[in-house]
C-alpha positions as semicolon CSV with decimal commas, in nm:
position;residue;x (nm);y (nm);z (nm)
1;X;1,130;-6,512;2,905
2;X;1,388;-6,283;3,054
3;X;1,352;-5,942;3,140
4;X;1,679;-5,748;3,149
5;X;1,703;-5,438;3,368
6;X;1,959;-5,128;3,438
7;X;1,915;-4,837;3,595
8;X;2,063;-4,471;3,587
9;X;2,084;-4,186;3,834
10;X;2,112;-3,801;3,723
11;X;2,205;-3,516;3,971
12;X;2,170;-3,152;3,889
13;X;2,092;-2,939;3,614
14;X;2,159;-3,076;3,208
15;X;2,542;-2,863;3,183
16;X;2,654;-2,942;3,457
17;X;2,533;-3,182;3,652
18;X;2,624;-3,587;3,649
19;X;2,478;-3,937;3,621
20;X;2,529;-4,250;3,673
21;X;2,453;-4,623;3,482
22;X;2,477;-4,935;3,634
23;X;2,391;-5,275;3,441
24;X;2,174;-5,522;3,620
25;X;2,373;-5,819;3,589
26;X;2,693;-5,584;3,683
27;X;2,906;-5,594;3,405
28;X;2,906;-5,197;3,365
29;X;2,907;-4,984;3,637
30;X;3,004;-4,591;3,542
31;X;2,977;-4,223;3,504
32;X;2,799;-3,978;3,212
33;X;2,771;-3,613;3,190
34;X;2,679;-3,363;2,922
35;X;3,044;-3,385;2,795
36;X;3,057;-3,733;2,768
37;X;2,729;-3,752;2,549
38;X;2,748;-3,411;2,321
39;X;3,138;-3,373;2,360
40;X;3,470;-3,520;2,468
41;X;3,415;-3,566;2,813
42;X;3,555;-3,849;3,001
43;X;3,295;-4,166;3,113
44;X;2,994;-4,300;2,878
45;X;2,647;-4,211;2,731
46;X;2,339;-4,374;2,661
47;X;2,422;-4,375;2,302
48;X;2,759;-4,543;2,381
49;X;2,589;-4,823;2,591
50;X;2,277;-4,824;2,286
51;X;2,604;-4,902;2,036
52;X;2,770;-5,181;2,246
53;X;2,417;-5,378;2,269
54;X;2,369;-5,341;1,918
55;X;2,684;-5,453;1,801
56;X;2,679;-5,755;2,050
57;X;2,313;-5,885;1,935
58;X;2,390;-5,876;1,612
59;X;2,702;-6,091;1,605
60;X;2,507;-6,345;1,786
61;X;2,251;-6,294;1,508
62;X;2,488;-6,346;1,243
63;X;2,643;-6,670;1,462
64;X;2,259;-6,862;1,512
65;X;2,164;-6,753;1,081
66;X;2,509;-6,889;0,985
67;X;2,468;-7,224;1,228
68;X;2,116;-7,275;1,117
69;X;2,256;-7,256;0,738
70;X;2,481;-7,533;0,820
71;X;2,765;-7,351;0,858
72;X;3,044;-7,281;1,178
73;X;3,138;-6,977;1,213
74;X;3,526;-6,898;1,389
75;X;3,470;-6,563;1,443
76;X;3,246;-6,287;1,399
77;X;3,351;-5,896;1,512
78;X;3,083;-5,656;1,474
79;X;3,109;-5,237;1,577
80;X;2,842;-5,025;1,551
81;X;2,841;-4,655;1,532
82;X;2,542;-4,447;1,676
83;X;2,488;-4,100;1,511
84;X;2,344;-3,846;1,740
85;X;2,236;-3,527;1,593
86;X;2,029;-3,166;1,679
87;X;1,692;-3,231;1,414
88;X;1,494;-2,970;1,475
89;X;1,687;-2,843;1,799
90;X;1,638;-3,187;1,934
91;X;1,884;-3,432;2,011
92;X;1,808;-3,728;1,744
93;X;1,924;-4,068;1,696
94;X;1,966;-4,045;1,324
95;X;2,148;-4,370;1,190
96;X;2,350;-4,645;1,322
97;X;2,637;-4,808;1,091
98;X;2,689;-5,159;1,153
99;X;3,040;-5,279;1,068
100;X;3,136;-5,642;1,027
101;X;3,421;-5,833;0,962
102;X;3,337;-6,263;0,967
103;X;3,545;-6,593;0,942
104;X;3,346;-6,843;0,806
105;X;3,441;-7,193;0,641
106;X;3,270;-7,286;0,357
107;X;3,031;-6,983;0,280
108;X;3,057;-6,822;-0,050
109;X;3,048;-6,389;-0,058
110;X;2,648;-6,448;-0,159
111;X;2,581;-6,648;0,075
112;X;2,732;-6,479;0,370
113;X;2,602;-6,170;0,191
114;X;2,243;-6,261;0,247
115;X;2,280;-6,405;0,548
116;X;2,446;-6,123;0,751
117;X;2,155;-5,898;0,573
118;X;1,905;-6,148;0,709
119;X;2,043;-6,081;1,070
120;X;2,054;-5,766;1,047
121;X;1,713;-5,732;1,017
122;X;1,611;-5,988;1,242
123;X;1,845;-5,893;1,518
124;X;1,594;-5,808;1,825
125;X;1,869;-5,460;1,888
126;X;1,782;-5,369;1,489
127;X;1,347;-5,478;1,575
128;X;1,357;-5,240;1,840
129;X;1,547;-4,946;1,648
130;X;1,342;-4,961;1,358
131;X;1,243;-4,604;1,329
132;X;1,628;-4,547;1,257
133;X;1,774;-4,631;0,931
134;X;2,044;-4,919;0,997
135;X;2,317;-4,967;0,753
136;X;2,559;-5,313;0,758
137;X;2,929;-5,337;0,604
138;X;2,983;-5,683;0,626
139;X;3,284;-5,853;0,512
140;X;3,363;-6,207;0,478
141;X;3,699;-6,318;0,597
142;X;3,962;-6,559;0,528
């Protein structure tokens, strides 16, 4: 099986200092700071990055449930929101919304219903978050 790597750099102290991220297959290569992860700062975050994976894993979910179901879907589009919080005066992961809009032939609202719940729990991005409640708007389109 494959193992997927990235790395990231960090220079100086939490304020003010700077990082880097770099995927392993090169697709992102970029900048993070304090103000890009707790406030409006330009570049990304962790939690930024965390959202994209999600989001992407779970519309290929969705795409392999619907297939095996006999259906084909046209298009799936899938954002996720990552809610980072102080608990405790730590920062805390506290709940990512899922958010998906679908166009899918042939699949009735109940269907589609259960099946985009399905992958959202079997989604290896939603196994590995587990300890962080995961909501799912999904919408069936067309």
């Amino acid at each position: 099986m494959p193992i997927r790597t990235s790395d990231a750099e960090w220079h100086g102290t939490i304020r003010e200092g700077h990082g880097h991220m770099r995927f392993g297959g090169g697709a992102y290569d970029g900048a993070y700071s304090w103000n890009s992860r707790f406030s409006d700062g330009g570049g990304t975050n962790p939690e930024e990055l965390l959202a994209a994976a999600h989001a992407g894993c779970y519309s290929m979910a969705l795409s392999g449930d619907l297939t095996k179901a006999g259906f084909k879907p046209v298009d799936i589009r899938t954002s996720a929101e990552v809610h980072l919080e102080q608990i405790d005066g730590a920062w805390t992961i506290t709940l990512i919304e899922l958010t998906c809009g679908a166009e899918v032939p042939g699949v009735d609202k109940a269907t589609f219903a259960r099946i985009a719940e399905g992958a959202k729990a079997g989604c290896p991005m939603s196994k590995a978050l587990a300890a962080v409640k995961i909501t799912l708007d999904a919408t069936l389109k067309g």
